[in-house]
LOKELUM-109674 format. One record per residue (C-alpha): x, y, z. Coordinates in steps of 0.1 Angstrom, whole numbers, plus 2048, in hexadecimal, padded with zeros to 3 digits. Layout:
// residues N
XYZ/...
This chain:
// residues 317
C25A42953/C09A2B960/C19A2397E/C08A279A4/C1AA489A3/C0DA54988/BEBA4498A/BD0A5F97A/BBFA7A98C/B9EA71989/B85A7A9A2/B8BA969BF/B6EAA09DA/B71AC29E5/B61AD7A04/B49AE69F2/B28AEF9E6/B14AEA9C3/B2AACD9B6/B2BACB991/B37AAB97A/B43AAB959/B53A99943/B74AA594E/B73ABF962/B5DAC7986/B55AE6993/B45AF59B1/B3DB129C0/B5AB2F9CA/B48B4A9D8/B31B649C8/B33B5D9A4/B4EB4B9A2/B58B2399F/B72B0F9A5/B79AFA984/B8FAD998C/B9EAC696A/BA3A9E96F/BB6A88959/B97A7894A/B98A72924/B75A78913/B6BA6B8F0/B4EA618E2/B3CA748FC/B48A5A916/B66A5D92D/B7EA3E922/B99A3E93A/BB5A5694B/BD7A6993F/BEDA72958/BF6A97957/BD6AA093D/BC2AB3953/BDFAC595E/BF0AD0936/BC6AD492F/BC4AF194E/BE3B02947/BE1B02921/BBFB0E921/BCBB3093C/BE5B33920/BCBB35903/BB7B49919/BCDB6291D/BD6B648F8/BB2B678F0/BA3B80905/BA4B9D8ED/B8AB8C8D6/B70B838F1/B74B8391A/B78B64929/B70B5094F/B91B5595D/B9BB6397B/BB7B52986/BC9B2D984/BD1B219AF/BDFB019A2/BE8AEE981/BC5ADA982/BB0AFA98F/BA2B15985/B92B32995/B77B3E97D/B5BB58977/B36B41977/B25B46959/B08B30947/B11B1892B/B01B1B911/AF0AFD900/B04AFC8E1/B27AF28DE/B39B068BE/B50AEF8AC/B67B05891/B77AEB878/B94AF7861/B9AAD3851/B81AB5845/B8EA9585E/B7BA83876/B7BA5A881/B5AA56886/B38A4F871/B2FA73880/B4BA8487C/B4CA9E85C/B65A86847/B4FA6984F/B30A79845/B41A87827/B51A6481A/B2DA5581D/B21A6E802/B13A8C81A/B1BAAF80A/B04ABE81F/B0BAC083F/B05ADA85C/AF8AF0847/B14AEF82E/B19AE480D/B3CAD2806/B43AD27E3/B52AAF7D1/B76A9F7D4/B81AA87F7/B9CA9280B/BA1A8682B/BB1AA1843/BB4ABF82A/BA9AE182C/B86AED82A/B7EB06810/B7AB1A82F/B77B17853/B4FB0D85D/B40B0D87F/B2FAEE881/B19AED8A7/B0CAD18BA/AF5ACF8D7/B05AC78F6/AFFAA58FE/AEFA9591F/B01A7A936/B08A5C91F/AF6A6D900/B07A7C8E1/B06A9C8D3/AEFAA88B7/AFEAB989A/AEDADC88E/AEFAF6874/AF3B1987B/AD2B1D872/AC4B03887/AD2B128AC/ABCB338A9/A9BB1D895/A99B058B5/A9CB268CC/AC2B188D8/AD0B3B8DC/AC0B5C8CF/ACFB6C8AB/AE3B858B7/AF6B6C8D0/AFBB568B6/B0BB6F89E/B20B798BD/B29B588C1/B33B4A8A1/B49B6C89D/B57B638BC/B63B3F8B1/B70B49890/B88B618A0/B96B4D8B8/B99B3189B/BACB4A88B/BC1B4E8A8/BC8B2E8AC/BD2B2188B/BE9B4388E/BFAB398AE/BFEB118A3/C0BB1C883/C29B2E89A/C2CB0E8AF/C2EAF788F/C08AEB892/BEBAEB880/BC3AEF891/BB3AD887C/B92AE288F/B85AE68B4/B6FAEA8C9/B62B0A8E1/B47B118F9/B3AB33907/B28B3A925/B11B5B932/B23B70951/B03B7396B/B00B97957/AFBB82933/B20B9092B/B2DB7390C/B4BB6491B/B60B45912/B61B2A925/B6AB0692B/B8CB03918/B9CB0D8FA/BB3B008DE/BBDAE38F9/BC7ABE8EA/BA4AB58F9/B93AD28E3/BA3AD38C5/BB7ABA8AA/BD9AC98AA/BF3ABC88C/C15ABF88B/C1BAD386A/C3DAC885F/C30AA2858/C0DAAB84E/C12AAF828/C2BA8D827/C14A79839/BF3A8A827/C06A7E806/C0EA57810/BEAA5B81E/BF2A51840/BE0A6885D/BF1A8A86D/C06A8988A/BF0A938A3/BF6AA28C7/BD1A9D8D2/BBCA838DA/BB5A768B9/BCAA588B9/BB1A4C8DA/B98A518C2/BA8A3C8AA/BAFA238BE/B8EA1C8C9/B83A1F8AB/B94A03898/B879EC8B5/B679F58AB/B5CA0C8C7/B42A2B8C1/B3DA318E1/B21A1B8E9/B209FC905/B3E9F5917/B62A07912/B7A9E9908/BA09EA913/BB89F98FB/BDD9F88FC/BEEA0C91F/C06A1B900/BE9A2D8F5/BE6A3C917/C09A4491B/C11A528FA/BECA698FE/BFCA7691C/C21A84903/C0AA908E8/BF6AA5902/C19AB4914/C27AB68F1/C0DACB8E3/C12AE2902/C35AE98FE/C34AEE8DC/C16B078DB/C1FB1B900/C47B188FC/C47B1191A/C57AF092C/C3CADA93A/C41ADA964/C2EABA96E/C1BABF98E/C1EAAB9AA/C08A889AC/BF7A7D9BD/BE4A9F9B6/BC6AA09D4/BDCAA89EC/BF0AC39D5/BCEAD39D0/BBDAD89ED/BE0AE99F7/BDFB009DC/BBBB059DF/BC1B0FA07/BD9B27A00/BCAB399EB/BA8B3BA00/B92B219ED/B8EB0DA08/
């Protein structure tokens, strides 16, 4: 798949105004209220972007429009419509400054992670306490909503308790108990909906946003390979028994990878194998067939000129 065809769409410059950079997605401005949200191929962990997958940003758009759609009865959403498989058209809303991470299952590579912290001896942790005898990748007692702050360029993100986002004066009590209702019941949903598609939501992540008239809406992405750990469900007790990890359609195994080299996400990213790469890039397509039932319909690379062609018809530009 790493061929020059196929080369990862990483970068795009657009015609216009209030450029924003993330991770993996930019966005500008699309008219009153509105922006244009572009999703590359770039593969974050660690809170650093480590390389490219072809056809990630596109499973990552489409996927999330999917959720979206399946979601809107709990809380309204940025959609307004999807003019090409890396775009969307959304409604601009303000992020706010805690990310909400729901986990189902104790797992987790790194020292941070809620398994690492718990196989180091924590039992307290976000505000929780974990009783005794736990194991790798099982079931909570019950699902917790574990925040973070939102992490600057290069930094890493904070955990928090519950507690602790309305004591620093993050977000105001009432927003917060709107919130955290919010991601339990899409958690729900989703361990609903990847039960029907053979998968389990181990945990993931969700961020919300205020509409310019401080309506809660959901934003960013949801239940995506890039969000959440997804497990395929008919191996997960064999392999939880020979104590090897789940089969995972997410981006896990990157982690992993870097990992057992060592790497945390500090100082330079070392190579890993182009296998991890390619095989990232069936997980993420496989995890999007099996949860929309729908065949995956690659778009076409190189994707710049694709875009700006979708993006001109339907007025954007």
């Amino acid at each position: 798949m790493r061929t020059s065809l196929f080369d990862p769409f990483m970068e795009i410059d657009l015609p216009l105004d209030d450029r924003r950079d993330g991770k993996v997605r930019v966005s500008w401005s699309a008219g009153e209220l509105q922006r244009l949200i572009v999703t590359t191929d770039r593969l974050s962990a660690f809170d650093r972007v480590l390389a490219g997958v072809p056809y990630k940003g596109q499973v990552l758009n489409q996927l999330s429009a999917w959720w979206f759609e399946r979601t809107g009865d709990i809380i309204p959403n940025h959609v307004i419509s999807v003019p090409d498989p890396n775009a969307l058209l959304a409604r601009e809303a303000r992020p706010l400054p805690v990310e909400v991470v729901v986990r189902g299952h104790i797992t987790g590579v790194t020292d941070t992670s809620l398994w690492g912290m718990y196989e180091a001896g924590a039992r307290s942790m976000y505000g929780y306490d974990l009783p005794d005898g736990l194991r790798k990748n099982t079931p909570l007692p019950h699902h917790l909503v574990t925040p973070t702050t939102k992490a600057t360029a290069g930094g890493h993100d904070e955990p928090l308790s519950c507690a602790e986002v309305t004591e620093r004066g993050l977000l105001a009590p009432a927003l917060w108990d709107r919130v955290v209702e919010a991601g339990l019941a899409l958690f729900d949903r989703g361990v609903e909906l990847g039960a029907a598609a053979g998968l389990i939501l181990a945990d993931t992540k969700y961020e919300f946003g205020l509409t310019a008239d401080d309506e809660l809406i959901l934003i960013d992405e949801v239940h995506t390979p890039d969000s959440s750990r997804w497990w395929v469900a008919e191996s997960y007790e064999s392999r939880l028994a020979a104590g090897d990890e789940p089969e995972s359609l997410d981006k896990e195994v990157v982690r992993r990878a870097f990992a057992a080299i060592g790497y945390k996400g500090d100082g330079p990213i070392p190579e890993v194998s182009g296998e991890v790469w390619s095989a990232t890039t069936g997980r993420y397509i496989v995890a999007y067939e099996r949860l929309t039932g729908m065949t995956f319909e690659p778009g076409a690379y190189p994707i710049a000129d694709r875009l700006i062609e979708n993006l001109t018809k339907a007025g954007l530009l």
